[in-house]
C-alpha positions as CSV (number, residue, x, y, z in Angstrom):
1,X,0.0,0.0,0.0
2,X,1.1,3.7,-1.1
3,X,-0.2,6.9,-0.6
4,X,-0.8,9.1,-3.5
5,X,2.6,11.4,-4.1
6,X,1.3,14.7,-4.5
7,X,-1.1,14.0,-1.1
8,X,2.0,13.3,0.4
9,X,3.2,16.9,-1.6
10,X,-0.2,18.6,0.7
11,X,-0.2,17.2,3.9
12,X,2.0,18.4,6.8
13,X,2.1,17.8,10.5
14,X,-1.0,18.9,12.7
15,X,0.7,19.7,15.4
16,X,4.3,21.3,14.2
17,X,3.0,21.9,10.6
18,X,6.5,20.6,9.4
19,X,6.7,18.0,6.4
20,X,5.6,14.1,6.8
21,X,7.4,11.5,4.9
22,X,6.4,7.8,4.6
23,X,7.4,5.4,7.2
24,X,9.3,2.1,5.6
25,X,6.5,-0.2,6.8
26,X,4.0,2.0,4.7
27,X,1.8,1.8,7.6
28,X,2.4,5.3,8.8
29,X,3.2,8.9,7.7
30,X,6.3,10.5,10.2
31,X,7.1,14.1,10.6
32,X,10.1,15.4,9.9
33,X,10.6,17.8,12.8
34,X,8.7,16.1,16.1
35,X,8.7,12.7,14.9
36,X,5.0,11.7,15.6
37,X,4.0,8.9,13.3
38,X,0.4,9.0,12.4
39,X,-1.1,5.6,11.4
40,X,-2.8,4.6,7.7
41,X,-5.5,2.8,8.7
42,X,-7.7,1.3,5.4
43,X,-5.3,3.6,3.3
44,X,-6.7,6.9,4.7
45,X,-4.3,8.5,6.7
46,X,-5.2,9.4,10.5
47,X,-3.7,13.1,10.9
48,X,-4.9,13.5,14.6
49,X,-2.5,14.5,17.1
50,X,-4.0,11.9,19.7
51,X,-3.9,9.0,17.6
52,X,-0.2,9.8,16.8
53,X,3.0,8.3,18.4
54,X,6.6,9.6,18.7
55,X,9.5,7.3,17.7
56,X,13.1,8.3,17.1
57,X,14.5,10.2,14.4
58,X,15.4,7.0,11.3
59,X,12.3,5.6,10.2
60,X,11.3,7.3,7.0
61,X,11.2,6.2,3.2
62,X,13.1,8.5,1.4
């Protein structure tokens, strides 16, 4: 599973409004600055600040 590349090109952290990237699982979209991983769940991503986690800085697809 994939999300769309210019969705990814839109959406942007809730809470630090910085850049998200894809995780390597593809089961999550990662901020750049703060780290919070917000889940895909059925291939929508979940951009709410609650329903995020924070996990250290390597864990994007580039």
């Amino acid at each position: 599973m994939s999300i769309d590349p210019p969705l990814l090109d839109i959406l942007a952290c809730p809470y630090c409004k910085a850049d998200i990237k894809l995780t390597l699982d593809e089961k999550g979209l990662k901020c750049v600055k703060c780290h919070r991983v917000y889940p895909i769940k059925d291939e929508i991503p979940v951009m709410l600040i609650d329903e995020a986690s924070i996990e250290p800085e390597r864990r994007t697809k580039d």
